[in-house]
KEVEXGU-112530 format. One record per residue (C-alpha): residue number from 1; z negated, x, y negated. Coordinates in steps of 0.02 Angstrom, whole numbers, always signed. Each point is the difference from the previous one (the first is absolute). Layout:
<nodes>
<node><vexro>NUM</vexro><Z>Z</Z><X>X</X><Y>Y</Y></node>
...
</nodes>
This chain:
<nodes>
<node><vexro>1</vexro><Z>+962</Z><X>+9269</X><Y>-7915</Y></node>
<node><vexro>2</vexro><Z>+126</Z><X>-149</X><Y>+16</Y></node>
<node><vexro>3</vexro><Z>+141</Z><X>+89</X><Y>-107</Y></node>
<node><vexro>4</vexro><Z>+10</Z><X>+172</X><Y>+106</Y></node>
<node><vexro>5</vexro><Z>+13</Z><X>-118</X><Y>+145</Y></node>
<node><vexro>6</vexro><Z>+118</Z><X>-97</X><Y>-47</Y></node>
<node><vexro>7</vexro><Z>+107</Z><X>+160</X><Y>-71</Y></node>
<node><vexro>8</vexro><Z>-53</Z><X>+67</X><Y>+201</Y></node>
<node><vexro>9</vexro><Z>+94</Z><X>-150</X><Y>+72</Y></node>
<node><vexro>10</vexro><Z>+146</Z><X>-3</X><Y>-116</Y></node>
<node><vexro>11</vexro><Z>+25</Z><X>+191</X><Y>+38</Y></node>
<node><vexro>12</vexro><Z>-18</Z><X>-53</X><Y>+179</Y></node>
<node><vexro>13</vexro><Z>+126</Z><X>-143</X><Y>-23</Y></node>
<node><vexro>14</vexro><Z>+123</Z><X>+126</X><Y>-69</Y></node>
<node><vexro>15</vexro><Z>-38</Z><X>+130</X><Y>+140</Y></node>
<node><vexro>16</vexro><Z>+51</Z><X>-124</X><Y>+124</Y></node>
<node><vexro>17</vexro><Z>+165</Z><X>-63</X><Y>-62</Y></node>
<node><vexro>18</vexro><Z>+35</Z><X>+182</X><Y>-54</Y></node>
<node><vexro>19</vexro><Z>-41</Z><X>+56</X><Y>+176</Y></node>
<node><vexro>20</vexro><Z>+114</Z><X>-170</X><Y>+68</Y></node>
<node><vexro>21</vexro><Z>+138</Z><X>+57</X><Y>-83</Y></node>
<node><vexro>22</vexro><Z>+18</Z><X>+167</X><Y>+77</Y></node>
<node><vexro>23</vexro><Z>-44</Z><X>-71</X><Y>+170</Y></node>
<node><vexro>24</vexro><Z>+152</Z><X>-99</X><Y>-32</Y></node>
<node><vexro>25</vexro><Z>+85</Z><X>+140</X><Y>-58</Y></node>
<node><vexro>26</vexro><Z>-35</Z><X>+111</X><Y>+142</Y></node>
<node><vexro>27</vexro><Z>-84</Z><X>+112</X><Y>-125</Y></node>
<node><vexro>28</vexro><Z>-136</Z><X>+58</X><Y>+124</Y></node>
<node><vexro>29</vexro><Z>+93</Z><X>+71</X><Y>+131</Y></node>
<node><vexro>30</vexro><Z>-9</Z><X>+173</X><Y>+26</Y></node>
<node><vexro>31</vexro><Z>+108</Z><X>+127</X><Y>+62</Y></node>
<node><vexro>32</vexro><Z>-15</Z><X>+71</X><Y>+196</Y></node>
<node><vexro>33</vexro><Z>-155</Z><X>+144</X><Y>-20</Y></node>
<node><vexro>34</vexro><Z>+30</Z><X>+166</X><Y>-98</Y></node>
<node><vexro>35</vexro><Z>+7</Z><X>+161</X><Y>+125</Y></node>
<node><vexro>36</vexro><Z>-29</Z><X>+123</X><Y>-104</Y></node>
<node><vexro>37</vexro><Z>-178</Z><X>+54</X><Y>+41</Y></node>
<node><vexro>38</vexro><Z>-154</Z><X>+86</X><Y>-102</Y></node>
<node><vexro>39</vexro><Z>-99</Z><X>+135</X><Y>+82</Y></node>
<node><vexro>40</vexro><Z>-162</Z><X>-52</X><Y>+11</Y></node>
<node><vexro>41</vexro><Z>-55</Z><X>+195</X><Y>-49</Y></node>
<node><vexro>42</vexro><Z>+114</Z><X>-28</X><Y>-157</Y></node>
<node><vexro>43</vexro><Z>-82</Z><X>-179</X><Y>-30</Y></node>
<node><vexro>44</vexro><Z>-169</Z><X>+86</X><Y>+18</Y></node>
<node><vexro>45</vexro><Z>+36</Z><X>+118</X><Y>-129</Y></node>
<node><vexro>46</vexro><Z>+88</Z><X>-107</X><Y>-114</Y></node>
<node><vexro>47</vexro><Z>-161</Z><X>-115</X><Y>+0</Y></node>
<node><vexro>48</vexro><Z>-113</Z><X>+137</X><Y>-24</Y></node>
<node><vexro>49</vexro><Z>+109</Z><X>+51</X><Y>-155</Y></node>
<node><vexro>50</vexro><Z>-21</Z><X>-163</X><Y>-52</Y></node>
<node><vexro>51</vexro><Z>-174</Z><X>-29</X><Y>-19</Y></node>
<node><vexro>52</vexro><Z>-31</Z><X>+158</X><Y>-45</Y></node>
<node><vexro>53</vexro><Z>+89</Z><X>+16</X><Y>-144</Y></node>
<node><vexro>54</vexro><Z>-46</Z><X>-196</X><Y>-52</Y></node>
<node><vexro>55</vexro><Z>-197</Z><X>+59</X><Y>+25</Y></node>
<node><vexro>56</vexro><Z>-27</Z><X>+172</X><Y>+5</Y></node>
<node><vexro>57</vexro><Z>+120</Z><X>+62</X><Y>-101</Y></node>
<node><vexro>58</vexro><Z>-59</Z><X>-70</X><Y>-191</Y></node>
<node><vexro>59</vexro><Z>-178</Z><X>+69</X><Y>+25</Y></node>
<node><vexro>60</vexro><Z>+84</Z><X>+172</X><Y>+46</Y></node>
<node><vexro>61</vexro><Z>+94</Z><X>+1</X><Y>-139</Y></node>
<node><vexro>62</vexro><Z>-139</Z><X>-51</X><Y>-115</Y></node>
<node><vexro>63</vexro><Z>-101</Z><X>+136</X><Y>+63</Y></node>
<node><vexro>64</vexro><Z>+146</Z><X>+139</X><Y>-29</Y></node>
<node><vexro>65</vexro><Z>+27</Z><X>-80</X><Y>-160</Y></node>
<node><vexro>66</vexro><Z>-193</Z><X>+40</X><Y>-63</Y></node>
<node><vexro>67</vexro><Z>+29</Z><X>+174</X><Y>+75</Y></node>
<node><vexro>68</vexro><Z>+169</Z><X>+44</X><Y>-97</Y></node>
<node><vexro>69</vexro><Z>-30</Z><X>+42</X><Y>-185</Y></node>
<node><vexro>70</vexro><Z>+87</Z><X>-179</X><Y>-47</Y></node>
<node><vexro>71</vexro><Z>-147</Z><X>-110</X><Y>+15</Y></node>
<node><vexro>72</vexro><Z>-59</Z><X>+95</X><Y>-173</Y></node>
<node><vexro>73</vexro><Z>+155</Z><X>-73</X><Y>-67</Y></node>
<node><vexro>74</vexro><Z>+17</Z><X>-159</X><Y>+95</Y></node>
<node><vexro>75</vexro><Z>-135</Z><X>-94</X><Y>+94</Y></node>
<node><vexro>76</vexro><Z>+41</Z><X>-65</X><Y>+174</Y></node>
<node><vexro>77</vexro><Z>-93</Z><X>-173</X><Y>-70</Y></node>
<node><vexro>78</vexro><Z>+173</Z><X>-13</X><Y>-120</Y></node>
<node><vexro>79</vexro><Z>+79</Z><X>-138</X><Y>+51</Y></node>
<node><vexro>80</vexro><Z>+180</Z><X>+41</X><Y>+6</Y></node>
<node><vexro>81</vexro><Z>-61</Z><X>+165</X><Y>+97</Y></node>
<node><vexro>82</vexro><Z>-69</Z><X>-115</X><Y>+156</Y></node>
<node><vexro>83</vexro><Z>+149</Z><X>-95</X><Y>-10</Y></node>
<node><vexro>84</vexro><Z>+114</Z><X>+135</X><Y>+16</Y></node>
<node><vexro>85</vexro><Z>-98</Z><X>+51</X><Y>+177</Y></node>
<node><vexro>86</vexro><Z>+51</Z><X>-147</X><Y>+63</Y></node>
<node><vexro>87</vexro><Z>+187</Z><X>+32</X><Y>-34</Y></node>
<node><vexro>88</vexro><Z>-26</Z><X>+156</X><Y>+61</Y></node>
<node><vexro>89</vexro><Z>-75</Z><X>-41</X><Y>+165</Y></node>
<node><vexro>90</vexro><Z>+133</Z><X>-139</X><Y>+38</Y></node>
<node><vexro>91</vexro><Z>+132</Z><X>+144</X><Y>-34</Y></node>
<node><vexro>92</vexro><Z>-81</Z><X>+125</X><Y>+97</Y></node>
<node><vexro>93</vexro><Z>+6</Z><X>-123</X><Y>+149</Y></node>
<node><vexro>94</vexro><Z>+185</Z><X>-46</X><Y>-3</Y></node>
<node><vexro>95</vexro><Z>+33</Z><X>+206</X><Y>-4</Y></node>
<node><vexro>96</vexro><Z>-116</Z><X>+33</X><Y>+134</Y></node>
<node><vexro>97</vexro><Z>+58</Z><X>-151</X><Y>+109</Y></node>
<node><vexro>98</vexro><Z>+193</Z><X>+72</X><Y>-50</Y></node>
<node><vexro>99</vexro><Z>-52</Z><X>+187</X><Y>+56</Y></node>
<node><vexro>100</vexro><Z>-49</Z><X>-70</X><Y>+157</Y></node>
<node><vexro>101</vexro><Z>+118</Z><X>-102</X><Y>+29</Y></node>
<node><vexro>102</vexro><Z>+118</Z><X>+154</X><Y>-13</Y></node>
<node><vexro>103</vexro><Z>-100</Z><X>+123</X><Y>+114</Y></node>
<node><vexro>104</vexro><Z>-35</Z><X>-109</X><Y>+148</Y></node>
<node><vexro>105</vexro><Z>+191</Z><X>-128</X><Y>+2</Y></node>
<node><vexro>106</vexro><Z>+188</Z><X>+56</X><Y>-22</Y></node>
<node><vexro>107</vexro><Z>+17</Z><X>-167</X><Y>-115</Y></node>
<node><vexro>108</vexro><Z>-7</Z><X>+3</X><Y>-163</Y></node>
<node><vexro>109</vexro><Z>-158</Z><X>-123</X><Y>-64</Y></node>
<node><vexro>110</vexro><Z>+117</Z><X>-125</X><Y>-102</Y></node>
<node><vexro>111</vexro><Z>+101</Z><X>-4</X><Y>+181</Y></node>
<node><vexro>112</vexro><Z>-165</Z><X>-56</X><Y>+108</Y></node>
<node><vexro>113</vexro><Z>-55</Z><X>-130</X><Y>-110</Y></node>
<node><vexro>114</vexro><Z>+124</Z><X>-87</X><Y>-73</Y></node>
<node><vexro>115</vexro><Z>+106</Z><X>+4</X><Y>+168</Y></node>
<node><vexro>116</vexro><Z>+189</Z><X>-70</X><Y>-8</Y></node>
<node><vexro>117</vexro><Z>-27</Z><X>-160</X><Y>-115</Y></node>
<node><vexro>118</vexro><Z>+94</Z><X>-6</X><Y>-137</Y></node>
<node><vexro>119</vexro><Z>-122</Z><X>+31</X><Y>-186</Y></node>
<node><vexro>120</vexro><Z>+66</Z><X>-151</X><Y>-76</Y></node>
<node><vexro>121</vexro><Z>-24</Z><X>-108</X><Y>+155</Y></node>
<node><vexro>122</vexro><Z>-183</Z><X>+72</X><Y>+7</Y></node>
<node><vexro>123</vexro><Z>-27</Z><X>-26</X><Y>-184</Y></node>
<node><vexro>124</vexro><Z>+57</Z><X>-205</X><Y>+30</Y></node>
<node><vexro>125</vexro><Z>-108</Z><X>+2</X><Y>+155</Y></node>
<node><vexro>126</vexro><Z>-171</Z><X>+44</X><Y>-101</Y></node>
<node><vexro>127</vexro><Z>+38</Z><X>-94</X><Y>-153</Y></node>
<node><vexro>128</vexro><Z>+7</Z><X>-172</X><Y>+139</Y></node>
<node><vexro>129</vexro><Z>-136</Z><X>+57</X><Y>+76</Y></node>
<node><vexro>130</vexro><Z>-108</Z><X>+20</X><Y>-164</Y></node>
<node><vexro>131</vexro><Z>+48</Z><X>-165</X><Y>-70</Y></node>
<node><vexro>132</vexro><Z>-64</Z><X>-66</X><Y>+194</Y></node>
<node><vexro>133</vexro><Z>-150</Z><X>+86</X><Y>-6</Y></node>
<node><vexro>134</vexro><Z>-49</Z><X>-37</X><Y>-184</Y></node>
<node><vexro>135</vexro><Z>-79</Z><X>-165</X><Y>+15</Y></node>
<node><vexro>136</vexro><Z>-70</Z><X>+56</X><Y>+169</Y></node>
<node><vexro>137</vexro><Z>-105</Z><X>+146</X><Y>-81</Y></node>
<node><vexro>138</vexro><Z>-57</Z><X>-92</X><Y>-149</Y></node>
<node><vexro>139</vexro><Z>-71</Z><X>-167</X><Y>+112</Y></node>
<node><vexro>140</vexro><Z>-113</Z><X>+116</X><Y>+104</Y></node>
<node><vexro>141</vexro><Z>-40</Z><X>+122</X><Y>-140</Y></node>
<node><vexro>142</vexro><Z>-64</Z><X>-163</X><Y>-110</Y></node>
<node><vexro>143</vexro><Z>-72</Z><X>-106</X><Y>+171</Y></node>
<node><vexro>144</vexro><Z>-85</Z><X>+167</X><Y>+45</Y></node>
<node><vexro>145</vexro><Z>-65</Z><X>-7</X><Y>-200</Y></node>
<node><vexro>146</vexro><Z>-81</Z><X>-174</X><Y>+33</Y></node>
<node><vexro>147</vexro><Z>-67</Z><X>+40</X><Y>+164</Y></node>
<node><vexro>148</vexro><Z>-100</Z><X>+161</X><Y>-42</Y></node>
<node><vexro>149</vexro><Z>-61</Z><X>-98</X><Y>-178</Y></node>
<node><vexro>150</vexro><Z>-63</Z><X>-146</X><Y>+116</Y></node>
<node><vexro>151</vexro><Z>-74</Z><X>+102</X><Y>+129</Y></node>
<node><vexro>152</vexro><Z>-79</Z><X>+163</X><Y>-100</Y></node>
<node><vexro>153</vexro><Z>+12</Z><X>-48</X><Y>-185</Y></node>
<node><vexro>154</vexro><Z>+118</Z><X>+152</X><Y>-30</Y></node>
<node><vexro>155</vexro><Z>+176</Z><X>-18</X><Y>-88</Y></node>
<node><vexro>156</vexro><Z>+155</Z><X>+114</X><Y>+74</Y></node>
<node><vexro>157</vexro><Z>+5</Z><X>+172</X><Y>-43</Y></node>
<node><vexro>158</vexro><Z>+163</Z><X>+108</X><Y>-64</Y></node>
<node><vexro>159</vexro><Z>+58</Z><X>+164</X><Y>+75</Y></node>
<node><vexro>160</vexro><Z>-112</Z><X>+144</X><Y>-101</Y></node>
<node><vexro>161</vexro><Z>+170</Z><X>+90</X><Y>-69</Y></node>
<node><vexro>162</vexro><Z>+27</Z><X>-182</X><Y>-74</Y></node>
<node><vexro>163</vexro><Z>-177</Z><X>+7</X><Y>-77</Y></node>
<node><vexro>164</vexro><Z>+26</Z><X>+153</X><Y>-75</Y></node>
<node><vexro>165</vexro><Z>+165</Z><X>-49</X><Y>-92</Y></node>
<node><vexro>166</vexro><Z>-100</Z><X>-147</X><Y>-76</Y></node>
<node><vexro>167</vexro><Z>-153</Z><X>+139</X><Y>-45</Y></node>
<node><vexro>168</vexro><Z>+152</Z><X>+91</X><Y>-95</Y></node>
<node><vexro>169</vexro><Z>+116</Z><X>-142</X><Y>-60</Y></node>
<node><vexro>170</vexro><Z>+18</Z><X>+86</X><Y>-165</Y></node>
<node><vexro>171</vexro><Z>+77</Z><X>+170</X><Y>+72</Y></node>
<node><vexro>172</vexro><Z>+174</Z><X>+18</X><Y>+15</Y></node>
<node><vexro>173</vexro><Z>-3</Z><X>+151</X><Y>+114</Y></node>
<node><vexro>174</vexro><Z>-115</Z><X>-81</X><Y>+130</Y></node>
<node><vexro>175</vexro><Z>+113</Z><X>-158</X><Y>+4</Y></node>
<node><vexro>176</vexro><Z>+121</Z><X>+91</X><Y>+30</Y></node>
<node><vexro>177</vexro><Z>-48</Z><X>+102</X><Y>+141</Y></node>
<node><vexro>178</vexro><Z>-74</Z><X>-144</X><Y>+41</Y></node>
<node><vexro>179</vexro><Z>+162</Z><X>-117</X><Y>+21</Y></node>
<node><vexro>180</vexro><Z>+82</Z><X>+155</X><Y>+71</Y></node>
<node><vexro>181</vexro><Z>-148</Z><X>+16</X><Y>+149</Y></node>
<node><vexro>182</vexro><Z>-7</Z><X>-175</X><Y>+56</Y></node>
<node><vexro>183</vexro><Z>+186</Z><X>-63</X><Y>-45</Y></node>
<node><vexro>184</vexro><Z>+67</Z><X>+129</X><Y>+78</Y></node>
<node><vexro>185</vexro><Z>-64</Z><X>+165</X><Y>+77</Y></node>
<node><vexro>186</vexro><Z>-127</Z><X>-103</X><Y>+83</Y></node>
<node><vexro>187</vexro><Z>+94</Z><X>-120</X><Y>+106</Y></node>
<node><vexro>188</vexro><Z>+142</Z><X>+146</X><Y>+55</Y></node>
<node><vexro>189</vexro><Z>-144</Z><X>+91</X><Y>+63</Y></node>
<node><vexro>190</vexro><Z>-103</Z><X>-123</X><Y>+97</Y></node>
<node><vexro>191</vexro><Z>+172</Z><X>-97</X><Y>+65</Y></node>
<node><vexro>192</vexro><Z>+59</Z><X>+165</X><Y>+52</Y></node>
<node><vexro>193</vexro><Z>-176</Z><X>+36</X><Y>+105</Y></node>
<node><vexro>194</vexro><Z>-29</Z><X>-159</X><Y>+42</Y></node>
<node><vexro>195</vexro><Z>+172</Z><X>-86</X><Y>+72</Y></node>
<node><vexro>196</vexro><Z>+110</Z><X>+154</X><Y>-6</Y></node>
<node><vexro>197</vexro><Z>-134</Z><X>+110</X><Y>+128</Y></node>
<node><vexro>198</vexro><Z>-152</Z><X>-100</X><Y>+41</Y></node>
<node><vexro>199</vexro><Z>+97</Z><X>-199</X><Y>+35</Y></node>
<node><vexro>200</vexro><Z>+156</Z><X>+115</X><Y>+78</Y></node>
<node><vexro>201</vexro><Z>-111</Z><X>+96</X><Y>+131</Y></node>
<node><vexro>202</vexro><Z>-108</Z><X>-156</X><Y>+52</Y></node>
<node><vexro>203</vexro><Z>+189</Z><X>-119</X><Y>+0</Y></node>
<node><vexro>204</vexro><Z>+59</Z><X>+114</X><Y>+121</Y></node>
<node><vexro>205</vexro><Z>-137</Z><X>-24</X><Y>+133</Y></node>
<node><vexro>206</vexro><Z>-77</Z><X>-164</X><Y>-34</Y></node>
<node><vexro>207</vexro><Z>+72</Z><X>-162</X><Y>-36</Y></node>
<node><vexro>208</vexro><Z>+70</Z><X>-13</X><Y>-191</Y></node>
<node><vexro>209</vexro><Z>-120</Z><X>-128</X><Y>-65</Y></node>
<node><vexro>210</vexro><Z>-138</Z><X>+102</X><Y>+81</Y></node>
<node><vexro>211</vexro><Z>+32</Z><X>+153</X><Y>-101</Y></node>
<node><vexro>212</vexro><Z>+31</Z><X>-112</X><Y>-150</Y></node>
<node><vexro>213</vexro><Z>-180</Z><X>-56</X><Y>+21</Y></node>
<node><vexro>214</vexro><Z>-80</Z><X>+157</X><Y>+37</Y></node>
<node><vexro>215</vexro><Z>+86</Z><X>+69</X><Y>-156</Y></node>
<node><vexro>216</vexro><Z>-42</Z><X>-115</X><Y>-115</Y></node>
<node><vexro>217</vexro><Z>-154</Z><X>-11</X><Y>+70</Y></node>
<node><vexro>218</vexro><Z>-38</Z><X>+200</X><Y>-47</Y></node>
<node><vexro>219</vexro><Z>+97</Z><X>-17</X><Y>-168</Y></node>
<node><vexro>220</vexro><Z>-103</Z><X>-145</X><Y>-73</Y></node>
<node><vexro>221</vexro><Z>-156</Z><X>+118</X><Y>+82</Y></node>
<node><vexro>222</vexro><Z>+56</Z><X>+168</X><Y>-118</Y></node>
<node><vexro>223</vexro><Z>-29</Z><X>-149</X><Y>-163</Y></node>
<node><vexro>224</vexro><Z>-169</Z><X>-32</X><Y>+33</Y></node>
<node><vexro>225</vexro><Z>-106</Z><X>+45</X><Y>-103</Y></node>
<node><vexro>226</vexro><Z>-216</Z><X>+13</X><Y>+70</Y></node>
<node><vexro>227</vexro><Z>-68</Z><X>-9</X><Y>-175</Y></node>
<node><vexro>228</vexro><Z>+74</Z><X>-162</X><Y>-50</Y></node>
<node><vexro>229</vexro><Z>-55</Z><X>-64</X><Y>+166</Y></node>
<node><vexro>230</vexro><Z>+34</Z><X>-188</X><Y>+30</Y></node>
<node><vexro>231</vexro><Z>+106</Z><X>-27</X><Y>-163</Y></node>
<node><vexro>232</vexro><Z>+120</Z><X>+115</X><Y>+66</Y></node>
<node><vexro>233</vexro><Z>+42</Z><X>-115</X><Y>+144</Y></node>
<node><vexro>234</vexro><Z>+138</Z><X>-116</X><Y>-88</Y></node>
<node><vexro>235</vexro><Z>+78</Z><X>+174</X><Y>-36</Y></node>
<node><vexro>236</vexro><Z>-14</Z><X>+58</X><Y>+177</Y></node>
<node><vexro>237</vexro><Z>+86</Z><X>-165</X><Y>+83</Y></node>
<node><vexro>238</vexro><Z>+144</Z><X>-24</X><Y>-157</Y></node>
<node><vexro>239</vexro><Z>+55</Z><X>+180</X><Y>+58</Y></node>
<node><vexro>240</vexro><Z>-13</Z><X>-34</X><Y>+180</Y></node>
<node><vexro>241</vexro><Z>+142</Z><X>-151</X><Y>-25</Y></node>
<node><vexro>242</vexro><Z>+96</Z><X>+108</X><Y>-108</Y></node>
<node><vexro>243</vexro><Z>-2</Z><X>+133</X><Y>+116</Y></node>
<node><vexro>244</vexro><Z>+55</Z><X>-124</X><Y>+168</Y></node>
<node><vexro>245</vexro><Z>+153</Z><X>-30</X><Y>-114</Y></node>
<node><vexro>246</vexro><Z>+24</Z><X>+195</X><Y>-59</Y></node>
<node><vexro>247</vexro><Z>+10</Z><X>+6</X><Y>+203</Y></node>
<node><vexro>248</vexro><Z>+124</Z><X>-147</X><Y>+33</Y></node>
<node><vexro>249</vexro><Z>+105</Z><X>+54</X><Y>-111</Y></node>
<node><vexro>250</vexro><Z>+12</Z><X>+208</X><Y>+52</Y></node>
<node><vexro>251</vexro><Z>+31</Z><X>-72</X><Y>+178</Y></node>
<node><vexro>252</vexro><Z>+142</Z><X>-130</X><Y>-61</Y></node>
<node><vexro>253</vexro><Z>+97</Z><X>+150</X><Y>-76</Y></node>
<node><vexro>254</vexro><Z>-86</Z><X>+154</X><Y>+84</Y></node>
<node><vexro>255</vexro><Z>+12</Z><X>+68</X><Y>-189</Y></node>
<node><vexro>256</vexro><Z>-147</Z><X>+64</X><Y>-101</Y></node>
<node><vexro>257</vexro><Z>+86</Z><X>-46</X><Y>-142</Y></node>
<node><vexro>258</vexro><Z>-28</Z><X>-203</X><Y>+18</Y></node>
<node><vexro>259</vexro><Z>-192</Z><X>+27</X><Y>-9</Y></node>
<node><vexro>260</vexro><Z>+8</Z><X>+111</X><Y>-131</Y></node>
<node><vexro>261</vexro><Z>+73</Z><X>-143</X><Y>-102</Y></node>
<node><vexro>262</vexro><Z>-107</Z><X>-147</X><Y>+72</Y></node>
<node><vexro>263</vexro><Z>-147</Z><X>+136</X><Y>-28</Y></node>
<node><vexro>264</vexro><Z>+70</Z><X>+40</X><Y>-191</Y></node>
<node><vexro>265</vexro><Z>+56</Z><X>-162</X><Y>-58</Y></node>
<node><vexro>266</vexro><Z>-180</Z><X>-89</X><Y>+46</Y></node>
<node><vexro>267</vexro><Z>-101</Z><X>+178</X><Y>-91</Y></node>
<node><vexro>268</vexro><Z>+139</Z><X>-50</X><Y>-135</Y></node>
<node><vexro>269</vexro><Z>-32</Z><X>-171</X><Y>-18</Y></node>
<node><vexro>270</vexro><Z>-210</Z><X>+28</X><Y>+5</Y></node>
<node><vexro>271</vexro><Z>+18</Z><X>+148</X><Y>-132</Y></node>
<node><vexro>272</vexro><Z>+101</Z><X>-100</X><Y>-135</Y></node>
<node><vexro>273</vexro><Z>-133</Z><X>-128</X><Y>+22</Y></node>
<node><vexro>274</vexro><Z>-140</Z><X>+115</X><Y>-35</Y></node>
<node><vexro>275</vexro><Z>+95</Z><X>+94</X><Y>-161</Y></node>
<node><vexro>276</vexro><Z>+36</Z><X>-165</X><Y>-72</Y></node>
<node><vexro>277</vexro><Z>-160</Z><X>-54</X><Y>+28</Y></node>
<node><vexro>278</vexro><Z>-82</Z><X>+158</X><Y>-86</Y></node>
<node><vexro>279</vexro><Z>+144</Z><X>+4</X><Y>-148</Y></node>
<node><vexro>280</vexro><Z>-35</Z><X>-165</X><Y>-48</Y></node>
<node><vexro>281</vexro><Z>-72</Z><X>-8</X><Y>-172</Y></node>
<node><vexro>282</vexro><Z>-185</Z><X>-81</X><Y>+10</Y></node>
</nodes>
C-alpha cells in the first residue's frame, strides 16, 4: 500500500510542475469560442448512431451471421471473427456520421472539425497536451486502485476489448485488429462524436468548461461496464481525466485532430504495455 502511494504523489509532484510550466507558458489559454454550431437534430442522430452501432449492432450481426450459410464454415465464437465486428462497427460509424454530415451541411466533414488550424500546429498541440495529462491519468487511475481495494476488497478492472486481447495473446489476427480498434479506429470515432458534435453543440451554449464536464462526464459513462461493478470504477474516473484534457485541448485549437492524438498516443502507450507484457517469455 505504501509504494502505489508514494508512486501517487510522485505522479502528482510531476503533474504539478508539468501543469506550472504551461501556466507559465500561457499554455492554457484558449482561443475566443468556436461559431460554428451543431444541430441538435444532427447531434441526436449522431448519438443514436453511436450507441447503436457500439451495442446493438455486434448482436445483430451475430445473429445474421448464424443465419447466412457461413457459420457452417466459421463460428461467430472465432475469435478473429468478433474482432473484425468491432472494426466494422467503428467504420460503419465514421461513414454514417460522414453521410450525414453531407446531407444535412454544405461543409465538407474534414472542414467542420478540424476548422482553420493549421495540422501540424494541432498535431504539437495534442502531443503537449498528452505529455500534461500523462501523469494526471495514471495518479487517479492508481489512487482510485487503492481506494476501491481499501474500501471493497476489489482490484481495478481493464476495458473488456483489453481482456479479450489477453484471452487471445497467441493470435496474430486478433492483435491485430485489436491494435487497429483501440490505437486507432477507436479514438477517431469517439473524438469525432464526442468533441467534434457532442463538446461543439454544448460549447456553443454553455460555458466551455461546462460542456467539457458534461462531456467527459458521458464519455467516461459509455466505458462502464455493470458486470464488473465496483472494480470498474478506477477505469471510469482515469477516463474521465483523460477525457477533461481530450476537451481542453479541442477547445485550445478548435481541431479534432489534437484529441485524436492525445486520445491515440495514451491507447498507444497502454497497448505497447499490454503486448509487451503478454510477449514476454515466462
Amino acid at each position: 500500500m505504501v509504494a502505489p502511494m508514494l508512486l501517487v504523489i510522485l505522479f502528482c509532484l510531476i503533474t504539478g510542475i508539468s501543469h506550472f510550466i504551461g501556466i507559465s507558458c500561457h499554455f492554457f489559454h484558449w482561443p475566443p469560442k468556436q461559431s460554428s454550431a451543431v444541430k441538435g437534430s444532427l447531434l441526436a442522430i449522431v448519438l443514436f448512431i453511436f450507441f447503436a452501432f457500439n451495442k446493438a449492432f455486434p448482436f445483430g450481426l451475430e445473429l445474421l451471421f448464424n443465419l447466412s450459410p457461413m457459420h457452417r464454415m466459421i463460428p461467430w465464437e472465432d475469435s478473429t471473427i468478433k474482432m473484425a465486428s468491432y472494426t466494422l462497427s467503428s467504420l460503419s460509424i465514421l461513414y454514417i456520421i460522414f453521410l450525414l454530415n453531407r446531407c444535412t451541411t454544405q461543409k465538407p466533414l474534414a472542414a467542420v472539425l478540424i476548422a482553420s488550424t493549421s495540422p501540424i500546429h494541432a498535431i504539437q498541440q495534442g502531443i503537449i497536451t498528452f505529455f500534461l495529462g500523462m501523469t494526471a491519468v495514471g495518479a487517479a487511475s492508481l489512487f482510485m486502485q487503492i481506494l476501491v481495494a481499501y474500501l471493497f476488497q476489489h482490484s481495478g478492472s481493464e476495458q473488456p476489448i483489453v481482456t479479450y486481447l489477453k484471452e487471445n495473446y497467441n493470435h496474430w489476427s486478433i492483435l491485430s485488429l485489436g491494435a487497429l480498434n483501440i490505437i486507432l479506429l477507436g479514438p477517431i470515432t469517439e473524438e469525432i462524436v464526442f468533441r467534434g458534435f457532442l463538446q461543439r453543440y454544448l460549447s456553443c451554449r454553455l460555458k466551455r468548461s461546462t460542456s467539457i464536464l458534461l462531456t467527459s462526464s458521458l464519455f467516461a459513462f459509455v466505458h462502464y461496464s455493470p458486470l464488473q461493478g465496483v472494480a470498474n470504477i478506477p477505469l471510469v474516473v482515469s477516463i474521465f481525466v483523460l477525457s477533461l484534457y481530450l476537451g481542453f485541448v479541442y477547445e485550445k485549437t478548435l481541431s479534432i485532430i489534437s484529441p485524436i492524438v492525445v486520445h491515440v498516443l495514451f491507447n498507444l502507450e497502454g497497448v505497447a504495455r499490454l503486448y509487451l507484457t503478454l510477449l514476454k517469455p515466462s
